[in-house]
N, C-alpha and C positions, 0 to 999 in steps of 0.2 A: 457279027457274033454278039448275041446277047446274054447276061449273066443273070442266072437265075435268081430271085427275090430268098433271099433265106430265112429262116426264123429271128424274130428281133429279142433283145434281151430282156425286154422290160414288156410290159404287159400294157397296152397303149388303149386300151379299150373301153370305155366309161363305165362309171359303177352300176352295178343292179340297185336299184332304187327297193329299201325294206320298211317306206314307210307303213304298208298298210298291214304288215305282220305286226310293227310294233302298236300300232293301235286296235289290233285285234287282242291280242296277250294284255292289254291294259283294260280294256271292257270284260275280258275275261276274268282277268282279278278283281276288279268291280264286282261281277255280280256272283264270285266264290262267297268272297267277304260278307255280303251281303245274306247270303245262305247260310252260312256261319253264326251272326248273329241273332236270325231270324230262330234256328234251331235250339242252340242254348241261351237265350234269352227268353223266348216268350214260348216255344211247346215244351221247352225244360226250364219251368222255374226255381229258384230255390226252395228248398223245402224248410229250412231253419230261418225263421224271424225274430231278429230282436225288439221285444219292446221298449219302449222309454220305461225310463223308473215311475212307480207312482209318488202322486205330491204328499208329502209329507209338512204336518204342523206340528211345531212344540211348545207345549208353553211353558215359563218358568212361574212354578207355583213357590210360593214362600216354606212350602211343607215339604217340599220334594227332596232329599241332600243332594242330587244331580245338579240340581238348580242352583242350591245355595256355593255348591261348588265351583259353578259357573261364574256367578256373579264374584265370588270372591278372588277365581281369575282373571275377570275383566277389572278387577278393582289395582288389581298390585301389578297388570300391564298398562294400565291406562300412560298414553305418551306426554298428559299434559301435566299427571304427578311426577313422573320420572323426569322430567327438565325445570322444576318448580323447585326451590331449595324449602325443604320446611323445619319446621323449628322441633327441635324435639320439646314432650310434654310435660317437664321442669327445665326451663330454662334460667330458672334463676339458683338451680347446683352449680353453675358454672361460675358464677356471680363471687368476688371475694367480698368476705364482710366488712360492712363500716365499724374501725376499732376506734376508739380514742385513745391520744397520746397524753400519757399519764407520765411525766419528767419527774426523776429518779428524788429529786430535791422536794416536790410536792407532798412525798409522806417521809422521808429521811431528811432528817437537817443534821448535814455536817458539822464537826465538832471546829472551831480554830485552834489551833495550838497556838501558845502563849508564845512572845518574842521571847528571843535567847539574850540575855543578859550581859553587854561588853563593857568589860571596864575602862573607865573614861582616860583616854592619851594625853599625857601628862609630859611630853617631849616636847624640845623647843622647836616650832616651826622652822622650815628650812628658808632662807632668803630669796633663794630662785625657786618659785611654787610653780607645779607642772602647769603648760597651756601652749598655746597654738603661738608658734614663730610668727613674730612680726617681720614681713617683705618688706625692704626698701623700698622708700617712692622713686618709681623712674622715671626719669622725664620726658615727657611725651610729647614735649613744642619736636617741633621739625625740620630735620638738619638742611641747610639751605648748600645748597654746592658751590664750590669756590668757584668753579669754570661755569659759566650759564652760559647752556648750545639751545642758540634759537631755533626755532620749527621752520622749517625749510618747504620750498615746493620745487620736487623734480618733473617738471614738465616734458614731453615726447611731443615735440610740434616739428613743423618742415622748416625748412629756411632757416635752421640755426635761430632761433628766435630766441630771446631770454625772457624771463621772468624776475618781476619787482615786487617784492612783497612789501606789506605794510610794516613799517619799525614798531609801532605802537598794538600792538594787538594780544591781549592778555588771555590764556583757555584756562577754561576752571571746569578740573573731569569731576561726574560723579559716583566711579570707581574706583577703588584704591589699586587695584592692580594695572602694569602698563598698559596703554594701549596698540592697538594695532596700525601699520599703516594703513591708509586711507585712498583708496580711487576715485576720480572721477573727470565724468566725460565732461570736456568744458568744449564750448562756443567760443568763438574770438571775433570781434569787426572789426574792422578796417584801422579804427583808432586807437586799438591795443585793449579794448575794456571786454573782459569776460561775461556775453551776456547771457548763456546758459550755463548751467551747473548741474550734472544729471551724475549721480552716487552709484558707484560699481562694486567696490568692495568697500564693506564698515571696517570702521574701529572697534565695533565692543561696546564702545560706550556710545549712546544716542543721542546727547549732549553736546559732546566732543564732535559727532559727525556735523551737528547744526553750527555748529560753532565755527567746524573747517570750512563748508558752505558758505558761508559769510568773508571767512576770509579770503576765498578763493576771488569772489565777488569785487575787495579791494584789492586785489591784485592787477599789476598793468604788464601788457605784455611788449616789449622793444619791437621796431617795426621791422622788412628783413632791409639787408645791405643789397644796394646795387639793383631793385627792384622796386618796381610800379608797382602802388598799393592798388589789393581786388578789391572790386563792388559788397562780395560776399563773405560768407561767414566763415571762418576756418575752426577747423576742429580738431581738435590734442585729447591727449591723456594728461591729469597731472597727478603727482601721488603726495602725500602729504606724510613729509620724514619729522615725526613729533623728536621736540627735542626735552632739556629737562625745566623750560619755562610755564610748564602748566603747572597749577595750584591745585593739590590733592583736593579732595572731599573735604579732609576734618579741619582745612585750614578756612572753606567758605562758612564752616557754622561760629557762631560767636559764642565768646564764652561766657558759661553761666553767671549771673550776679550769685554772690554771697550773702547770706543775711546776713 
């Protein structure tokens, strides 16, 4: 039994090929257009021409008022007066004039009026005649303290180490007000003598630093306990606690002779 081929749904067929209708219809429009132009163009030409203008000359004559009218608005547009400041034609109305000063006393002389007449004070002076209070002299030497606190050095070293200051060592500030205490980084060898001195914090007075520097220099430092002296250099803080043994300013000057 065989089953018949039936109609299919879709259209399986290859296209009709419309190349050569579409380049018939294009050569066609071609040579309408062509016909078209050919007719209103060149066997229907326009019948309306415009001419160009003719050339026209002007002159400006010095007689003519067109002329002068002219020139006188190229005179007051010109770009190069219009950004030129010019002066107007008195300039010296603006000017104030040179007056001379004539002093009122030149042609007027004042009158003096005569002094006024007091009759002469015939009262008996008083014994205390007014004038300016005389101050006590104060004494200006300088009070010496019953307690004298020597200048001290607080040293920060390792090993419990102590410091010896020199007995003998005088500072003389040249500030009158206190000073401050004093830093610095010292050096130490092996046999207790300070051999650098390098300033951390001042006193104030610049003097007084020089001065601590030096002393810090005769200072000796004790060796430690219980311990083998190092080859190298040991390094502290020491601070320098000013006591009341420095000599103000006014006591370094000497005093004036007298004639």
């Amino acid at each position: 039994m065989t089953a018949s081929a039936g109609p299919l749904i879709f259209n399986w067929a290859p296209p009709r090929r419309h190349a050569r209708a579409l380049i018939f219809f294009l050569m066609a429009s071609l040579l309408l257009h062509a016909a078209c132009f050919y007719i209103f163009q060149i066997v229907y030409p326009p019948t309306v021409a415009l001419l160009p203008a003719p050339a026209r000359l002007h002159l400006i004559a010095p007689e003519n008022p067109e002329s002068i009218a002219f020139l006188r608005w190229v005179e007051a547009e010109d770009p190069a007066l219009a950004t030129t400041t010019q002066r107007t034609a008195a300039p010296k109305a603006l000017e104030l004039p040179t007056l001379q000063h004539i002093p009122s006393y030149a042609t007027h002389e004042a009158k003096l009026k005569p002094l006024p007449v007091r009759p002469p004070d015939l009262s008996i002076p008083s014994s205390a005649p007014i004038g300016a209070v005389r101050m006590p002299a104060m004494n200006t030497a300088a009070v010496v303290p019953s307690i004298v606190r020597r200048t001290t050095v607080l040293a920060a070293l390792p090993q419990e180490r102590s410091v010896t200051a020199p007995p003998d060592f005088a500072f003389h500030a040249s500030r009158a007000d206190a000073p401050a205490n004093a830093r610095f980084r010292i050096a130490i060898d092996p046999a207790g003598a300070i051999r650098f001195c390098f300033m951390m914090e001042s006193s104030g007075d610049g003097v007084l630093d020089e001065q601590a520097r030096n002393f810090l220099q005769l200072c000796r430092v004790s060796a430690a306990q219980n311990q083998e002296p190092s080859s190298g250099l040991l390094w502290g803080v020491a601070t320098i606690l000013w006591g009341n043994d420095i000599t103000p300013p006014a006591a370094n000057n000497p005093p004036a002779a007298k004639p």
